[in-house]
N, C-alpha and C positions, 0 to 999 in steps of 0.2 A: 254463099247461099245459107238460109237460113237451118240448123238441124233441126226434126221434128219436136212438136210441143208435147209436151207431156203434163199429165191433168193431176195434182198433189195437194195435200189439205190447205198448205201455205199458198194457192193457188198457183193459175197454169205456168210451167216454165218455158221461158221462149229462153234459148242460143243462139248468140249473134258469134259465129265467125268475124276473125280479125278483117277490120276495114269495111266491115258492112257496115250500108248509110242505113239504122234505124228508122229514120222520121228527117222529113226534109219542111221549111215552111209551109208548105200547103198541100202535107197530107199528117194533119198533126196525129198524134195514138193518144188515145183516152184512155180513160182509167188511169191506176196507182203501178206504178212498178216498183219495184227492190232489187235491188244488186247483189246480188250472193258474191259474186266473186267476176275479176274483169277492172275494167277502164273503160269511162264513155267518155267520150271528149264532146261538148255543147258550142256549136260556132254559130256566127253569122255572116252576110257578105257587107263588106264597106261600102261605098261609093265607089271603089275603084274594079269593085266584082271580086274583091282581096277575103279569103275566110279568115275570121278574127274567132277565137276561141273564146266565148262568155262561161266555161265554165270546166272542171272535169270531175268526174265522179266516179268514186271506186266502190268497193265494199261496202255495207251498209245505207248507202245512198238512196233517198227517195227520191222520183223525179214521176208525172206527170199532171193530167188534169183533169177534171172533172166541171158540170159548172158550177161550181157555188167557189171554186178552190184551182188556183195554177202552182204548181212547185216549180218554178224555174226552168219548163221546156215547151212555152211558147215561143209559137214560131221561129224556132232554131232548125238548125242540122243538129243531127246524132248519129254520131259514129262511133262504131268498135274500136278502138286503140290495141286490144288484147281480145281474144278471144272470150266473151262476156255473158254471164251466167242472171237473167232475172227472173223474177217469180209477177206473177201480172193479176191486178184483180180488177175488175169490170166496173165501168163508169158506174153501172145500176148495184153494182153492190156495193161500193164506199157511202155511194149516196143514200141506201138504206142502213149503213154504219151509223156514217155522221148521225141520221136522222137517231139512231138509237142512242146517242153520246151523248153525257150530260152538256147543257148551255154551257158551262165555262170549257170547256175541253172543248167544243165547236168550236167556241170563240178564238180558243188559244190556236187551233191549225188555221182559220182565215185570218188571224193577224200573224202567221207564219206564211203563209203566202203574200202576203201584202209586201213583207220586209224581202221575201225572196225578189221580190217585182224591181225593188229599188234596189237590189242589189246585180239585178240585172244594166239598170240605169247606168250604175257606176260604169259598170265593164264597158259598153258600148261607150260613153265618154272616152275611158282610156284608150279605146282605139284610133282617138285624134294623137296620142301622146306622140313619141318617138320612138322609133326601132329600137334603141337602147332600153328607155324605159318599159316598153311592153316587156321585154326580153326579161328583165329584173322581174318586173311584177308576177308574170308567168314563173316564174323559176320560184320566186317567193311563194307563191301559191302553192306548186308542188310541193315544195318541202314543206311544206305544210302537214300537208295529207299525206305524201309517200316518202317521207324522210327521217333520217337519223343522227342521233345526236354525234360528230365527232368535233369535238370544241377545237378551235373556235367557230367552227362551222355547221351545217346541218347540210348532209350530204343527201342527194335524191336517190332515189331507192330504185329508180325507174329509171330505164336506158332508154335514152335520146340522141339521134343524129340529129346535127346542125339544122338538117333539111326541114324532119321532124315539126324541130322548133319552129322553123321558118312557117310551115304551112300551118301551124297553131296561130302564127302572132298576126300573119296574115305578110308577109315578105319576101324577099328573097336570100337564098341560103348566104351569097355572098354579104347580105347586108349583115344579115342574121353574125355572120362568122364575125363580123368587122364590128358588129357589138359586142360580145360574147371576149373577142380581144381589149376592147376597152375596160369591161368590168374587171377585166384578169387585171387587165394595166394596173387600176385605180385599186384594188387588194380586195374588191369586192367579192369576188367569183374566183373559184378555184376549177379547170377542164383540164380530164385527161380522157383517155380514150373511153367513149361513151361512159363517163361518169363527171356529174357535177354539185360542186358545194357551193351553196351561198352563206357569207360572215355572218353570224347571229347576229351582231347589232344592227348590221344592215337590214334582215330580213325585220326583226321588231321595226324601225325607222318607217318601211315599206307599208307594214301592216296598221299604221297607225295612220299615215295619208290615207286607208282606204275606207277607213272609217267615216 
């Protein structure tokens, strides 16, 4: 359950306790949020009613909509990963923003959502790939955002069970493990007890298919 909102010049803060579903497809939240602090994990359902993670966002993160403008959380689930700290300003008042923004700064945040749109595109694609490769590509993405350099690797910074991963990639923990063993095989992926590295050249390789 949600803690009380409280009202700040950086606008109102809403607390999501851990595993609270934010927004589900068809009760979308309008307006601009910000991530002070936390984890939101972005899913959707496949075909097989599987949740497949389109995105995660931590710190610094912008994510909703207004109309002139989507940041990458139409009709998703949004979930607490961490107990998650953001500050929220109203459809009517971006909209009164925007309108005071110069034209090229307008222009620059709707061709920022535009790119956000197709980058949604991709993700949903990838969730035709294989268990293995979602599993990579998820893990690439985290280290991304919540990881650290230990050569030849870049370790995640964030502790994940198996399961975890599984209900991100949209799986089961067993498949999940049985990738997770292959990458170890092939020298890709380093696991030990809730802690995982992926090989930096691997992780570059990864990040250039997604371009």
């Amino acid at each position: 359950m949600n803690e009380p909102i409280k009202h700040e010049r950086m606008g109102e803060q809403i607390v999501l306790a851990k595993k609270t579903v934010f927004q589900t497809p068809t009760d979308t939240r309008m307006g601009i949020f910000f991530i002070q602090k936390g984890l939101l994990r972005l899913s959707r359902l496949n075909e097989d009613g599987k949740a497949f993670t389109v995105g995660l966002l931590g710190p610094g993160a912008v994510f909703g909509e207004i109309d002139e403008m989507v940041l990458g959380s139409r009709a998703v689930y949004i979930e607490a990963m961490q107990k998650t700290t953001l500050s929220h300003w109203s459809a009517t008042r971006m909209e009164e923003m925007l309108q005071a923004c110069p034209p090229s700064l307008k222009e620059m945040m709707l061709q920022l959502s535009k790119r956000l749109g197709e980058q949604e595109e991709r993700m949903e694609k990838l969730a035709l790939e294989s268990v293995r490769d979602r599993v990579l590509h998820l893990l690439v993405q985290l280290c991304q955002r919540f990881g650290k350099v230990e050569e030849p690797f870049w370790k995640l910074t964030v502790s994940l069970s198996h399961q975890e991963i599984a209900n991100m990639v949209g799986a089961t923990r067993e498949t999940v493990s049985l990738a997770l063993a292959s990458l170890v095989d092939e020298g890709i992926v380093l696991v030990s007890r809730m802690s995982i590295a992926v090989h930096a050249s691997r992780m570059v390789d990864k990040l250039k298919e997604c371009k």
